[in-house]
N, C-alpha and C positions, 0 to 999 in steps of 0.2 A: 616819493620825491623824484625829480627829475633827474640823470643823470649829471655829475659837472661837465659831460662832454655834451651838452645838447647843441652847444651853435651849430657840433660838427654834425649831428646826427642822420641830417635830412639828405647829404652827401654818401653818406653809409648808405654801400651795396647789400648788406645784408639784410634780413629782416629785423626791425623793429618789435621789442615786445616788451608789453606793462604785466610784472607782477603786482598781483593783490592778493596778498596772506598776513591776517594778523600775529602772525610768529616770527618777531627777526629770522631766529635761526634757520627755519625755512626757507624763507625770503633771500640771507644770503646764501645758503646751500643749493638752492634753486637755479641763483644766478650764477654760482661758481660752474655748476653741471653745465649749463645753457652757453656761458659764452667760450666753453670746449669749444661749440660745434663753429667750422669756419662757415654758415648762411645765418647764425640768429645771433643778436644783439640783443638784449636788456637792457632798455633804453630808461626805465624807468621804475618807481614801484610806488606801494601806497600802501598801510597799515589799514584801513578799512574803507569802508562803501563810499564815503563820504567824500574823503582826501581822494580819493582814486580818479572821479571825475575832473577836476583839472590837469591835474596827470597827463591824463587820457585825452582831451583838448588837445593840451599843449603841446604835445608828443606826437600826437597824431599816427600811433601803432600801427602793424597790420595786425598784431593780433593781442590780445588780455590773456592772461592766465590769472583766474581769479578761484578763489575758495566761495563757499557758500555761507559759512557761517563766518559773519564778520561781526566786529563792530559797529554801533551808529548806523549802518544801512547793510541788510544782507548782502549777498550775492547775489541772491535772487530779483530784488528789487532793483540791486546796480546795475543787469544784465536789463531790466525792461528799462531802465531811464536811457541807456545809451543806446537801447533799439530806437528810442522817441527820437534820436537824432537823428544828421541825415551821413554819421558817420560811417563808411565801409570799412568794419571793422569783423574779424575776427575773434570769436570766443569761447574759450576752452574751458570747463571749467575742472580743476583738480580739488578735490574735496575726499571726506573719509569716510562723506554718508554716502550710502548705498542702497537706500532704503526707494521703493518703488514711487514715491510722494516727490522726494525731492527728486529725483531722474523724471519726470513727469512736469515737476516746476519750472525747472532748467529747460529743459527743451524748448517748452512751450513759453516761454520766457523771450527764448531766442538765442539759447545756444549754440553753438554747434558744433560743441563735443564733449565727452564724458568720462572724464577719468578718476578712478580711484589712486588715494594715497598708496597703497601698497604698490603700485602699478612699476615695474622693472623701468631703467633709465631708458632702454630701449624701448619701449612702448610707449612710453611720455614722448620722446622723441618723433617716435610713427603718430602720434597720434597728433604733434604740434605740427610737423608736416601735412600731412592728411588735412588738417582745417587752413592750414595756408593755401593747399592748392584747390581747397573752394569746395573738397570733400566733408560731410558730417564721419564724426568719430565719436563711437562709442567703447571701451574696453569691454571685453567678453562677457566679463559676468553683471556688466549694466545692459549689455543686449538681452541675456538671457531676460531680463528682469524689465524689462519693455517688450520684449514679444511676449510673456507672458501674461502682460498690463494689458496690452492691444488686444489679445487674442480674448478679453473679457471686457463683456459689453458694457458701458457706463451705463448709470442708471438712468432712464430715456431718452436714451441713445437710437434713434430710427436704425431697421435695418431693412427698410423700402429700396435703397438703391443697391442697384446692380452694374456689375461691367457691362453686359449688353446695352447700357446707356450713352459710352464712350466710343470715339471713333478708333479704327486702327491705330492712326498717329498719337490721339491720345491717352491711348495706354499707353503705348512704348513711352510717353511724356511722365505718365502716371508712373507707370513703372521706374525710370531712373529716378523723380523726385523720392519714391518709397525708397530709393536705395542710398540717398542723403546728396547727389549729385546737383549742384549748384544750373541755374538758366543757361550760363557761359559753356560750362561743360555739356550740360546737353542739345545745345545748339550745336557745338561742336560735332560731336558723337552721330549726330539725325544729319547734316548737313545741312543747316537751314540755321535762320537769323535769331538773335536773341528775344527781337518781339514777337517773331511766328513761335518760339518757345513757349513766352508768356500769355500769348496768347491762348494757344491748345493747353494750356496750365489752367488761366481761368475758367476756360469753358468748359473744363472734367470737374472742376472744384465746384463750379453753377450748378452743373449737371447732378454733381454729386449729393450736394449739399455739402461740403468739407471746406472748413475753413483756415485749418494752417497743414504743415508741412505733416505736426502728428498725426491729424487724422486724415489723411492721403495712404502716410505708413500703415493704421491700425487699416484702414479699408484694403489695402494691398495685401496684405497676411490674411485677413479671415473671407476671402474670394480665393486664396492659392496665387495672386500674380507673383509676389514674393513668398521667401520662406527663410526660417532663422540660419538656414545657413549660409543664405545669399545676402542679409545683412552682417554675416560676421564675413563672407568672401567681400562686401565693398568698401571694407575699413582693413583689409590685409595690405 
């Protein structure tokens, strides 16, 4: 449900954020943690999949923290309906599965970070920063359990293409997207515009045959452009 203070919300310097955890307790212990910090605001929250989309409308977040296993509509499925929007939105997911399946769902869902419930306040914290500033975030031990995923070939899965396919610029392109860095940032970083980004982005992913962000990563690790320590150096 929406905060009582929402007329003021949109006035609020800090960041906006929707929890979605079917566990009161959580939910308020979440926000009790959260509005410590003086940049993040709890502007809202929602008991399952369902509820959580107007919310999330109304509110207009920069970022979700949502769980997986919900009520009424997963996490999984809440995370693809709000990708179908033309919302730019932020989303973390905190969950307790750890299982190679669902870190694999999430992502490719359109995540863009991964935390486990055990996870220290401090890391929940890096980790809700890190997706605010347009970084993907993963905790350690869901890295380990996605380079492990990547570095194993799906079941006819071509492995016809090669980097010698891609231009100088489009590696270096290739390269920061495997390392979870948003168009902004890496236009940023290269000196050059956000559509010469996107654009040297489509033409590795044509080139490639690679359709989202995962498998740009799994092609980056099993060529050597990246390596699991350079994905847990781009979430420090």
């Amino acid at each position: 449900m929406p905060d009582d203070s929402q007329e003021s919300i949109f006035e609020d310097p800090r960041s906006r954020l929707v929890v979605v955890e079917d566990h009161a307790i959580l939910r308020e212990g979440l926000r009790a943690l959260l509005e410590l910090e003086p940049d993040l605001h709890v502007a809202g929250e929602a008991a399952n999949g369902i509820d959580a989309v107007p919310v999330i409308e109304a509110l207009q977040p920069a970022l979700l923290i949502t769980d997986i296993a919900l009520p009424r509509r997963s996490g999984i499925e809440l995370i693809t309906c709000l990708r179908q929007t033309r919302m730019t939105l932020k989303i973390l997911v905190l969950t307790a599965h750890n299982s190679e399946e669902y870190i694999r769902a999430a992502l490719n869902a359109g995540a863009d970070g991964y935390v486990l419930k055990d996870a220290s306040r401090a890391d929940l914290l890096q980790a809700i920063r890190a997706v605010l500033g347009g970084q993907t975030y993963l905790c350690s031990s869901v890295t380990a359990k996605v380079v492990s995923g990547y570095l194993r070939p799906k079941v006819g899965e071509s492995e016809v293409a090669t980097v010698e396919q891609v231009t100088g610029r489009e590696r270096e392109v290739l390269t920061r997207v495997a390392l979870g860095q948003s168009n902004k940032l890496i236009a940023r970083a290269l000196g050059v515009s956000i559509k010469t980004v996107e654009k040297h982005r489509a033409n590795l992913m044509r080139k490639l045959t690679l359709h989202n962000t995962a498998a740009v990563t799994r092609f980056a690790i099993r060529h050597g452009i990246v390596t699991a320590n350079d994905l847990e150096c781009a979430v420090d």
